[in-house]
C-alpha positions as a printed NumPy array, in Angstrom:
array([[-11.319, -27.195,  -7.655],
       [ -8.882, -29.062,  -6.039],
       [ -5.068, -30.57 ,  -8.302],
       [ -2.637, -33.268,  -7.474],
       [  0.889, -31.941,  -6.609],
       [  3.49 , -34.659,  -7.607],
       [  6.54 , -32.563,  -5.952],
       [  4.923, -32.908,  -2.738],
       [  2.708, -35.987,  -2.819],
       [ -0.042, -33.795,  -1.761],
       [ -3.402, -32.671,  -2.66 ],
       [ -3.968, -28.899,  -2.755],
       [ -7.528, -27.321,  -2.506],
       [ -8.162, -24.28 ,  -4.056],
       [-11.485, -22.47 ,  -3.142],
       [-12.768, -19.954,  -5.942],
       [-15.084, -17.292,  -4.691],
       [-17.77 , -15.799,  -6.691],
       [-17.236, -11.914,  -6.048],
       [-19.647, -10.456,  -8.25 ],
       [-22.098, -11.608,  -5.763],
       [-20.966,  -9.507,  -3.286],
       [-20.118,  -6.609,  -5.044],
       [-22.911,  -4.263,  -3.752],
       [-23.65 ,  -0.296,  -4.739],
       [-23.544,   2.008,  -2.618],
       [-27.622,   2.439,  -2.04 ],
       [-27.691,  -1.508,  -1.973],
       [-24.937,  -2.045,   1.132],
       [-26.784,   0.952,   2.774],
       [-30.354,  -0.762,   2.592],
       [-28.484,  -3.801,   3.54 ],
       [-27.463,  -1.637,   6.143],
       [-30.557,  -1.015,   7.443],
       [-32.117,  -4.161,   7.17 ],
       [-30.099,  -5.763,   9.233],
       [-29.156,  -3.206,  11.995],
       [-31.741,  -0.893,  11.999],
       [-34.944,  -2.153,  10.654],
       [-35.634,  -4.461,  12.885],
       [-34.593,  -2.915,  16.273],
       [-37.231,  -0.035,  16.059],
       [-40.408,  -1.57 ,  17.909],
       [-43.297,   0.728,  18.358],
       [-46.594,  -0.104,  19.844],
       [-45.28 ,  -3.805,  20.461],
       [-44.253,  -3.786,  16.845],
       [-40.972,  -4.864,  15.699],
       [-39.626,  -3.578,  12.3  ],
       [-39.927,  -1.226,   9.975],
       [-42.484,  -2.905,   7.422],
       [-44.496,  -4.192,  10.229],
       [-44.714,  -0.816,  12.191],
       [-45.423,   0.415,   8.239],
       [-48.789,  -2.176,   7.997],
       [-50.036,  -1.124,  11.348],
       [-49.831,   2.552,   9.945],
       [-51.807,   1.347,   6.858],
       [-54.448,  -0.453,   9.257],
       [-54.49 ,   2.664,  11.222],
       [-55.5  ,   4.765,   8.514],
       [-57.9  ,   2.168,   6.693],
       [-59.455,   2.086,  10.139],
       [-59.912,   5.958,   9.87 ],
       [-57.916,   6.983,  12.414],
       [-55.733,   9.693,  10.758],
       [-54.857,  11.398,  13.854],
       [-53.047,   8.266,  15.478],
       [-51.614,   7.492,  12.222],
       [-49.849,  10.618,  11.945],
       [-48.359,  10.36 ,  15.709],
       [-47.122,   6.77 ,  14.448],
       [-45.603,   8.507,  11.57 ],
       [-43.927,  11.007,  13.839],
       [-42.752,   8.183,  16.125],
       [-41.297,   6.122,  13.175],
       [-39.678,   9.562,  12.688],
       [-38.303,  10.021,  15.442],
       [-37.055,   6.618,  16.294],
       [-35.44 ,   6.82 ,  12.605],
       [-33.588,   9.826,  13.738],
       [-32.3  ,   8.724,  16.553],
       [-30.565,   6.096,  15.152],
       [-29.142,   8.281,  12.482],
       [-31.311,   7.799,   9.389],
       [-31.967,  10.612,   7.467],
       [-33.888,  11.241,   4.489]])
């Protein structure tokens, strides 16, 4: 939106901002949180992120390996904690 100021022979630009876009919860800034900062700096097994590392659980256990995908559980669990998830 911009207007034409005849006192000062200039134009003035006004920018309007849509804030209901940004207007998060609570829960929603949090797993935007984690997305960004956390999600995707946990690598285990060469895998980077959370939903990836997730799959390779799910492949892991499809494959019937149930031991290894427990330890890969515990890892995610671990790694997680250490940078101050919790559940």
């Amino acid at each position: 939106m911009w207007y034409y100021n005849s006192m000062s022979d200039s134009i003035t630009i006004k920018r309007e901002v849509n804030m209901t876009q940004t207007n998060m919860t609570f829960n929603e800034n949090l797993g935007f949180q984690f997305d960004r900062f956390i999600s995707d700096e946990i690598v285990l097994n060469g895998i980077k992120g959370i939903p990836n590392i997730l799959e390779m659980i799910k492949d892991t256990i499809d494959n019937g390996d149930t031991e290894d995908a427990k330890m890969w559980i515990s890892e995610v669990q671990r790694e997680l904690s250490e940078n101050n998830v919790r559940g």
